[in-house]
C-alpha positions as CSV (number, residue, x, y, z in Angstrom):
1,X,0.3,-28.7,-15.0
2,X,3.1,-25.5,-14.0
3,X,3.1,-25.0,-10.3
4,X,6.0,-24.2,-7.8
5,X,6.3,-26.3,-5.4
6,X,8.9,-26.6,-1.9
7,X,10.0,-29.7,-1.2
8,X,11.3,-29.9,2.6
9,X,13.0,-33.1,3.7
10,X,16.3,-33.9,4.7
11,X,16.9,-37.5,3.4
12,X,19.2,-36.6,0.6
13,X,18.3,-39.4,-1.4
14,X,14.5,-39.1,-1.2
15,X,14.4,-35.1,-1.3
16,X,16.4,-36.0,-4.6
17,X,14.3,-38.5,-5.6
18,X,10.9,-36.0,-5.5
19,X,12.3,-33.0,-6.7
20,X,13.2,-34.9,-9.9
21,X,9.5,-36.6,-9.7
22,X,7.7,-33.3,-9.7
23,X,10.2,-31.2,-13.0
24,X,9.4,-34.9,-14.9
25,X,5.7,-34.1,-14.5
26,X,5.8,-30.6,-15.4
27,X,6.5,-28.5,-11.7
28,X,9.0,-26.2,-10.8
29,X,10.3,-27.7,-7.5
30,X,12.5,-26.2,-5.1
31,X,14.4,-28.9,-2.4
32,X,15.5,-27.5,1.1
33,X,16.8,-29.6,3.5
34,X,15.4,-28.1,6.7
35,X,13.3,-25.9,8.1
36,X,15.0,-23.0,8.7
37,X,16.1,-22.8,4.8
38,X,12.0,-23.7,3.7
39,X,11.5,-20.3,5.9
40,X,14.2,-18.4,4.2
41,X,12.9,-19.7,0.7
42,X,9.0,-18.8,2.1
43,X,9.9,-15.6,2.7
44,X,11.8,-14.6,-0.6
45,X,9.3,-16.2,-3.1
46,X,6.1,-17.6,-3.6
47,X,5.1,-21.2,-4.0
48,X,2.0,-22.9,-4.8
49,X,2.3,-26.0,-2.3
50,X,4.6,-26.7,0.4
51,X,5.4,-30.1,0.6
52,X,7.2,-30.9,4.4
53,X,8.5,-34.0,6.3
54,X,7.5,-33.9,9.8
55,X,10.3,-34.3,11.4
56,X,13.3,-32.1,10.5
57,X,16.5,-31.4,11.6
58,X,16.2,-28.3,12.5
59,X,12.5,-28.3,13.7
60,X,9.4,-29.8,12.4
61,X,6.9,-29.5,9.9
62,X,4.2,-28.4,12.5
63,X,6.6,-25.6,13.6
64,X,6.9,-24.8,10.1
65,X,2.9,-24.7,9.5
66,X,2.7,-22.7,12.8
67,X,5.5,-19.7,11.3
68,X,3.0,-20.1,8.1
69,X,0.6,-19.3,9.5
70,X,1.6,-16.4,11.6
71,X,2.2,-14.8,8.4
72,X,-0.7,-15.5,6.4
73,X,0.8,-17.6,3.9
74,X,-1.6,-19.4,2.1
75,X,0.1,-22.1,0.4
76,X,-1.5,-25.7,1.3
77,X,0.6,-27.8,3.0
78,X,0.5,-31.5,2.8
79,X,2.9,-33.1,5.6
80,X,5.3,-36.5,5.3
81,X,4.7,-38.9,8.0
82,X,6.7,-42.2,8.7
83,X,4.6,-45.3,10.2
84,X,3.0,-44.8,13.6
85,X,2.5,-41.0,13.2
86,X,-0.9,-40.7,12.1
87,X,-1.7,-39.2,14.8
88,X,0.9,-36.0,14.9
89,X,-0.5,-35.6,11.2
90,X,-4.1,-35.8,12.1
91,X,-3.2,-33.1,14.7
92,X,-1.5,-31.3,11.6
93,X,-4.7,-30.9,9.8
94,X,-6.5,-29.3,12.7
95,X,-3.7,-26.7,12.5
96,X,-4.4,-26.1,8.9
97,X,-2.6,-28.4,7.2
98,X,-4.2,-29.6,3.2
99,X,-3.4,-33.4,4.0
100,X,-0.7,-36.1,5.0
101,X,1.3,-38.3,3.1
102,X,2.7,-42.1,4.8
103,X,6.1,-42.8,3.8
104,X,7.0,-44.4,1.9
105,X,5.0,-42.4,-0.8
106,X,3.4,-44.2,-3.4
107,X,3.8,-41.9,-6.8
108,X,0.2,-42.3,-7.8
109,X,-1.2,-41.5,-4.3
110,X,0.6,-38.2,-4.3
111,X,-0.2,-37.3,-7.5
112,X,-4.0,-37.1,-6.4
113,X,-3.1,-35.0,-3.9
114,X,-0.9,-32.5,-5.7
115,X,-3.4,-32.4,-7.5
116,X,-6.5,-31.9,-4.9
117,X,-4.2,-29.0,-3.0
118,X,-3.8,-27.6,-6.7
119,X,-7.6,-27.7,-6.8
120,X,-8.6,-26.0,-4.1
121,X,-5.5,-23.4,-4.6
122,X,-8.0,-21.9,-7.4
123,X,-11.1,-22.4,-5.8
124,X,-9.7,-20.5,-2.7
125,X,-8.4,-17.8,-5.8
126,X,-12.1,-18.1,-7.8
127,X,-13.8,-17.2,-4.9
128,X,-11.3,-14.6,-3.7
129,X,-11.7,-13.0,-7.2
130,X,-15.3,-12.9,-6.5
131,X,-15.5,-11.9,-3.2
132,X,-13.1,-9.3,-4.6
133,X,-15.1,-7.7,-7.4
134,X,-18.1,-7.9,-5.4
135,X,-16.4,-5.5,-2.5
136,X,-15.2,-3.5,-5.4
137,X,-18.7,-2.9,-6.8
138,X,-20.4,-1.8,-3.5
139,X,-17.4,0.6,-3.1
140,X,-17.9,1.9,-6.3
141,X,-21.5,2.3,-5.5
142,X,-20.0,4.2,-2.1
143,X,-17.5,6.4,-4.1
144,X,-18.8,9.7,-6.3
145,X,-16.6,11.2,-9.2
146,X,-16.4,15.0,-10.3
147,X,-18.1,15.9,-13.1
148,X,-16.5,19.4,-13.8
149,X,-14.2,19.8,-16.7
150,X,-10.9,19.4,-15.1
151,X,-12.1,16.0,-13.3
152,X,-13.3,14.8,-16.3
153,X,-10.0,15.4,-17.6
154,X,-8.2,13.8,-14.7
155,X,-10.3,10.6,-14.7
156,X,-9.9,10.3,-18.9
157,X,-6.1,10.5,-18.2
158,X,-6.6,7.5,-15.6
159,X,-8.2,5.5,-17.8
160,X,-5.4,5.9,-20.6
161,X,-2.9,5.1,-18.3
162,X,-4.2,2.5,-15.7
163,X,-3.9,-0.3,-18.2
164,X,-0.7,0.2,-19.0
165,X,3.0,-0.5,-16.6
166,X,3.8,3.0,-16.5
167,X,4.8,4.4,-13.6
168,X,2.7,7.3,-12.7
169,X,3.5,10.5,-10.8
170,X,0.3,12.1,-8.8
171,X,0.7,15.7,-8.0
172,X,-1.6,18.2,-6.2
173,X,-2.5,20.1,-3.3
174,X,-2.7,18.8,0.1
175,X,-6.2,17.3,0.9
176,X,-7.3,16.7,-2.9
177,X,-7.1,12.9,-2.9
178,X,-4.1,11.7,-4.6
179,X,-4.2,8.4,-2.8
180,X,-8.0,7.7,-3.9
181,X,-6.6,8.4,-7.2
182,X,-3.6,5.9,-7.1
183,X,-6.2,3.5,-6.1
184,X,-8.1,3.9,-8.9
185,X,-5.4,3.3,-11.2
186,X,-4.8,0.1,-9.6
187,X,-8.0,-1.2,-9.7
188,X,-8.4,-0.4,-13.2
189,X,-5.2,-2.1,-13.7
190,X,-4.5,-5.4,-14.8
191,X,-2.7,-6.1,-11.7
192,X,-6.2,-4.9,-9.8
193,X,-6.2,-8.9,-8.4
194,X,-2.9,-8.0,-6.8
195,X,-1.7,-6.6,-3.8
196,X,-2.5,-2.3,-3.2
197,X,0.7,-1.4,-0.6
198,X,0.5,2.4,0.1
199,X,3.7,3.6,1.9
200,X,4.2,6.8,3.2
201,X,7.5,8.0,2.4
202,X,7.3,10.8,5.0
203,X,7.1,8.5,8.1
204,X,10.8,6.5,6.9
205,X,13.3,7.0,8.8
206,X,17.0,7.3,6.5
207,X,18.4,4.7,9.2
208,X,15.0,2.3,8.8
209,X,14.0,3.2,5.4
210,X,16.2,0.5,3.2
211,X,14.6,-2.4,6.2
212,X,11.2,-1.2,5.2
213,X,11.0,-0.9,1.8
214,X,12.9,-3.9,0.7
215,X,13.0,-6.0,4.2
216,X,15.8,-7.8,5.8
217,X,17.9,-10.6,7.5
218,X,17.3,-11.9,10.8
219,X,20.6,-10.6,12.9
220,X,21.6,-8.3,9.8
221,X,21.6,-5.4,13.1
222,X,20.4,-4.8,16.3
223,X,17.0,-4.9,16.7
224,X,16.3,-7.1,13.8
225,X,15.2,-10.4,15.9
226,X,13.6,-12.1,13.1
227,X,13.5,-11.8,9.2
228,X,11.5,-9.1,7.6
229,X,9.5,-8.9,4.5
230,X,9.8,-5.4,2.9
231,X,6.9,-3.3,1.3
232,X,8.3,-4.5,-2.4
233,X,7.8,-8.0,-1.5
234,X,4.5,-7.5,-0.2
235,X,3.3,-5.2,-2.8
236,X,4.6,-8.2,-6.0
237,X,2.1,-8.9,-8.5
238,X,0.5,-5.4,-7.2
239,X,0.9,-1.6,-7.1
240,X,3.1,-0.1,-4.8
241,X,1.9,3.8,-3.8
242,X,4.6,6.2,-2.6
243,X,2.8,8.5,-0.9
244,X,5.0,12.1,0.0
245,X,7.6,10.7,-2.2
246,X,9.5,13.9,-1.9
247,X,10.4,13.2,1.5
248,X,12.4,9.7,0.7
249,X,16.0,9.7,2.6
250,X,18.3,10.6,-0.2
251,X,20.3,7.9,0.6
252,X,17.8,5.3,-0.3
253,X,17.1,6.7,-3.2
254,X,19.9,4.8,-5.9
255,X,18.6,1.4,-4.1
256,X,15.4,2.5,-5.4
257,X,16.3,3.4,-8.5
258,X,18.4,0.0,-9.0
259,X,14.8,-1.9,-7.7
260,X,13.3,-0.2,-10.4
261,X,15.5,-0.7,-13.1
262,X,16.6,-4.1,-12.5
263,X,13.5,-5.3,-11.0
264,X,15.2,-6.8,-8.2
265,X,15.6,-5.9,-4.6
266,X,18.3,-7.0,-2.1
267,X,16.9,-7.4,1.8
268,X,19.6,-5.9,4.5
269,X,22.2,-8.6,5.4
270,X,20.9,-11.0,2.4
271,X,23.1,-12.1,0.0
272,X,21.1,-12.8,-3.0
273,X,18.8,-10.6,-4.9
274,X,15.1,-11.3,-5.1
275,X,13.2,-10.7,-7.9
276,X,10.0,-8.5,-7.6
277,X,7.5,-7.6,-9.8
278,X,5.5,-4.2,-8.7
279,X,3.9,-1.1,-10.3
280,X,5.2,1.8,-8.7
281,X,2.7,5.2,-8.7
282,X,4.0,8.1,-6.2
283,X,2.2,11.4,-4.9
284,X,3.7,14.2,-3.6
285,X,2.2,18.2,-3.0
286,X,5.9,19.6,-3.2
287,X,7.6,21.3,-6.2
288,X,10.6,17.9,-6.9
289,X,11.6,20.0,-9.7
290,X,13.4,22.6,-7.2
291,X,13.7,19.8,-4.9
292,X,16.3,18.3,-7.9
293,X,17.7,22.1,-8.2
294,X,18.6,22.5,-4.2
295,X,20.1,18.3,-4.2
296,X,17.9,16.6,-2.2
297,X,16.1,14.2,-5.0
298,X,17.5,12.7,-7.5
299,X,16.8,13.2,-11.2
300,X,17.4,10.0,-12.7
301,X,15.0,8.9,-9.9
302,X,12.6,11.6,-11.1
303,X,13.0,11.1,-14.7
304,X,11.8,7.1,-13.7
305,X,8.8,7.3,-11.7
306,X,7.5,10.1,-14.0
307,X,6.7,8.3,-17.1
308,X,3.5,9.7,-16.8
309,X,2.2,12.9,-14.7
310,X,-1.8,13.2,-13.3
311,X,-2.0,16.4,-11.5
312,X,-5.0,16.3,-9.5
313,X,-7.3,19.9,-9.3
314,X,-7.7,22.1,-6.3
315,X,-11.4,22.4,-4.8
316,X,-11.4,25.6,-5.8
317,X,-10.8,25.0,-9.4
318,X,-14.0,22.5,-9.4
319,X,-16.8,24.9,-7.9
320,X,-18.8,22.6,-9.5
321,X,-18.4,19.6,-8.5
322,X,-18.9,20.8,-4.8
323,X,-22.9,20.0,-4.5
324,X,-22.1,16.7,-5.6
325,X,-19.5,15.8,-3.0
326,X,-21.2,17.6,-0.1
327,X,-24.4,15.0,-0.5
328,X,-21.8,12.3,-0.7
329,X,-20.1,13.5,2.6
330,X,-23.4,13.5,3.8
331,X,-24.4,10.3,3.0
332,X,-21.1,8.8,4.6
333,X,-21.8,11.5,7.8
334,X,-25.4,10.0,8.8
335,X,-23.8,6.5,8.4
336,X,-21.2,7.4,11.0
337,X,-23.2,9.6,13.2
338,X,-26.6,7.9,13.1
339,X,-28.1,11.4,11.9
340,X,-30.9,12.0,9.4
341,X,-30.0,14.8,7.1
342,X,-31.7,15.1,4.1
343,X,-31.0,18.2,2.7
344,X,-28.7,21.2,2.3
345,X,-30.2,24.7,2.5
346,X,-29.6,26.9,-0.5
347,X,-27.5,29.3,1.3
348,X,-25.2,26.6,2.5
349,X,-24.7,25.9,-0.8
350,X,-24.4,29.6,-1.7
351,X,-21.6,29.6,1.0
352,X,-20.3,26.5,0.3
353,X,-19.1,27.6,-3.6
354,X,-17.6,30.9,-2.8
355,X,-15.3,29.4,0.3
356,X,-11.8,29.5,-1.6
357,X,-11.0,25.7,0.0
358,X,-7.3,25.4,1.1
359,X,-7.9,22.3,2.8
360,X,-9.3,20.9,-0.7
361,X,-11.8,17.8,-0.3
362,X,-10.2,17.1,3.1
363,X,-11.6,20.1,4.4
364,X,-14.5,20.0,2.5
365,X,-15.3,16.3,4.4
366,X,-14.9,17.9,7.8
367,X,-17.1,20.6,7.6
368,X,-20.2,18.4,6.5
369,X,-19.1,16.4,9.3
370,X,-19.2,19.1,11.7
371,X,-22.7,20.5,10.0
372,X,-24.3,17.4,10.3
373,X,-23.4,16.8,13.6
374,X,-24.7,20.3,14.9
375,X,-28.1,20.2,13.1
376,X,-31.0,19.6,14.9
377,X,-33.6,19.0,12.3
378,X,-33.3,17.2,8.6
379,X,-31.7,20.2,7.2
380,X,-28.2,21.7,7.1
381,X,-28.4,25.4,7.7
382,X,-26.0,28.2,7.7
383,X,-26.4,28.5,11.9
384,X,-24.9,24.5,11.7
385,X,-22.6,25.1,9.0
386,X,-18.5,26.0,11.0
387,X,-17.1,29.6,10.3
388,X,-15.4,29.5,6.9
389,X,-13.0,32.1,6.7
390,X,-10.9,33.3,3.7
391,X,-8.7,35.9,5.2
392,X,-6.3,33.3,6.2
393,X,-6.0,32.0,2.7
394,X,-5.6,35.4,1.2
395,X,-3.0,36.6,3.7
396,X,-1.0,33.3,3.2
397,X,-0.8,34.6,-0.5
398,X,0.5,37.9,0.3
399,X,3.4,36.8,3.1
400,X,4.0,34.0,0.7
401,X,3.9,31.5,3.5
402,X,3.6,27.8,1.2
403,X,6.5,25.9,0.7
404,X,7.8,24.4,-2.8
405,X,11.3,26.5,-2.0
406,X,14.7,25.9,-1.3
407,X,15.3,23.6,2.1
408,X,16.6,26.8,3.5
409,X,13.8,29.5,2.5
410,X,11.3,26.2,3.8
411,X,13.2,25.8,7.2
412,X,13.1,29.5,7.4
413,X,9.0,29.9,6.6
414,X,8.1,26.7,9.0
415,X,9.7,28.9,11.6
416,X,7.6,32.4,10.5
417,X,4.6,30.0,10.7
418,X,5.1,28.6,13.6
419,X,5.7,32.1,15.5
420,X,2.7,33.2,13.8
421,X,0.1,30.8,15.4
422,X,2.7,30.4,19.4
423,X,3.5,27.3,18.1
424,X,0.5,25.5,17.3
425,X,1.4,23.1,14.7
426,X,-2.6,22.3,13.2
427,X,-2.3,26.2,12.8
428,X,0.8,26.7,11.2
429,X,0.0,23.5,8.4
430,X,-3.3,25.4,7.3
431,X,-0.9,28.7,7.1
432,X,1.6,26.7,5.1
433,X,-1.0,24.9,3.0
434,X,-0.1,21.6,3.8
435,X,-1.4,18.3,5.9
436,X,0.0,18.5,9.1
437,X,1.6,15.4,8.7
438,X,4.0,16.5,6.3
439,X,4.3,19.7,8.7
440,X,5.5,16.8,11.1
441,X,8.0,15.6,9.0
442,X,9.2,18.9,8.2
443,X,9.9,19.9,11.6
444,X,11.9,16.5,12.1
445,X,13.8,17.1,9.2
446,X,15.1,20.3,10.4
447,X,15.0,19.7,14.1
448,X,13.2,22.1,14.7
């Protein structure tokens, strides 16, 4: 049977003694001598059972279930008692312990239980699996798809690449639902059992950004009071989703490229790499192409997390998938509201199809929202339906507010829009045709 198990005990002899028990019978086994070093080892890989005296050195192996269990790691844990403590092991298993083992430990009785903890290790998974691909079928039964040609086209090209390890680049419009689409890759993946980590790149700070995406050491500066696990380590076995990628500090950028590359990741103030084994898929509504031209992202970095490129459509470019979402946003509208609407009036429809959508499905969302909030009988009408105005969209076009420029035309534009509307941020993001989040950003990239 393969299986990784961490050995804690700090009798030299008899944590020699079981680590060479458990590689004769066909385990990887890992030895640390106390508890602090089981917690270092716990939080840089993955083992299948912890195996723990109770008293340690350094601490004991209740302390060591407790810090387990603050962080949700599921390995069973069977604790090593000496005579006379029964009853700090019983005490153990009402914690969360698997079982106990008395010392000294006779081969064949710890066998069983290896065994047993192995045991339940996949029932735990089985039923996981289930419980997983059950949720996953009533979302898919909560989720609608576009039927217009370029959807169709988008989700063809998922299904070509979600099988495969590329790394996949999502592009589009604000609002158009590039995450949804990085989730559907993963889940049509075969790492869909894994881990789904979505990071947005825009909310990293350059000082914090190397501490959250590959974690660090307890002490390795100032405010880090404890060890931290990084989004790469939470994300292994999984899909990691950059979202805003465009907006990763350019001096994190080679540490991601090595992470990619070499498949390992070093934590701030470790000394050893750790290995991690993630999918990467990134979004981003900005032009990276002239982002590469003006400095500020690197190409080799480009050239790597573009191995293959899904650009999701505009709104606008998909008239007809419109009906089809707006009964979907309706659905998920009475649920939230406690409303009855069952239909939508032909006008709004009418309406609905010509509106040019700058906000893309985002927007879209909202508005049914709003429309079934307002209407008083079963019916969306044009008198519930917000004011839907394109002037704002077509004079964008001609001041050529949007963005995609150099850092200094953008700094520049953010400043016209911001004039433009006395400041009001929500205002200027529609003018500039992105979320205001990434407006947000923006302004604290230029101090602005």
């Amino acid at each position: 049977m393969n299986g990784k198990i961490l050995i804690v005990e700090d009798d030299i002899s008899f944590g020699t003694m079981l680590q060479k028990w458990f590689e004769k019978n066909g385990y990887t086994a890992k030895w640390c001598i106390g508890m602090l070093s089981a917690q270092e080892s716990l939080s840089e890989s993955m083992y299948d059972i912890v195996i723990s005296d109770l008293r340690l050195p350094d601490g004991d192996g209740i302390m060591l279930l407790n810090w387990m269990n603050e962080r949700q790691l599921s390995a069973p844990v069977i604790i090593m008692t000496g005579y006379g403590e029964i009853q700090t092991a019983v005490s153990a298993i009402k914690l969360g312990a698997f079982d106990f083992l008395e010392k000294p430990i006779n081969p064949s009785i710890l066998a069983q239980k290896i065994e047993a903890a192995f045991n339940e290790k996949q029932e735990e998974k089985s039923t996981q699996k289930r419980f997983t691909q059950e949720q996953k079928k009533e979302e898919k039964k909560n989720t609608v798809e576009g039927r217009s040609p370029l959807s169709t086209r988008m989700y063809s090209f998922i299904n070509t690449v979600a099988p495969t390890q590329m790394a996949v680049m999502i592009i589009g419009e604000s609002g158009t639902g590039k995450e949804h689409v990085a989730r559907m890759i993963h889940e049509q993946s075969t790492r869909a059992d894994g881990p789904f980590i979505a990071v947005d790149c825009g909310g990293l700070s350059t000082e914090l950004a190397p501490s959250e995406l590959f974690g660090h050491k307890k002490g390795s500066f100032t405010s880090a009071i404890e060890d931290k696990i990084g989004f790469f380590v939470e994300a292994n076995g999984g899909t990691l989703f950059l979202d805003e990628v465009g907006n990763l500090p350019y001096g994190v950028q080679m540490q991601m490229l090595r992470a990619l590359q070499e498949k390992k990741i070093r934590p701030v103030g470790a000394t050893n790499d750790l290995d991690v084994d993630v999918r990467i898929v990134t979004a981003t509504n900005e032009n990276l192409e002239k982002a590469i031209a003006d400095g500020s992202f690197r190409e080799d970095l480009y050239h790597r997390l573009n191995e293959f490129m899904i650009e999701v459509p505009p709104l606008r470019n998909c008239k007809d998938d419109i009906p089809l979402y707006a009964e979907h946003f309706v659905a998920e509208a009475n649920a939230e509201l406690d409303k009855k609407i069952k239909f939508i009036s032909a006008k709004v429809f009418s309406r609905l199809e010509t509106y040019s959508w700058p906000g893309n499905l985002r927007e879209l969302r909202n508005v049914i929202r709003r429309s079934v909030l307002f209407s008083t009988g079963d019916t969306i009408t044009l008198e519930s339906l917000p004011f839907l105005s394109d002037k704002a969209h077509e004079s964008d076009k001609e001041s050529d507010v949007s963005l995609n420029v150099s850092p200094e035309v953008e700094k520049e534009k953010i400043i016209r829009a911001l004039e433009k509307t006395r400041g009001n941020k929500s205002k200027a993001a529609i003018l500039l045709r992105i979320d205001r989040k990434t407006l947000y950003n923006k302004i604290r990239r230029y101090d602005l």
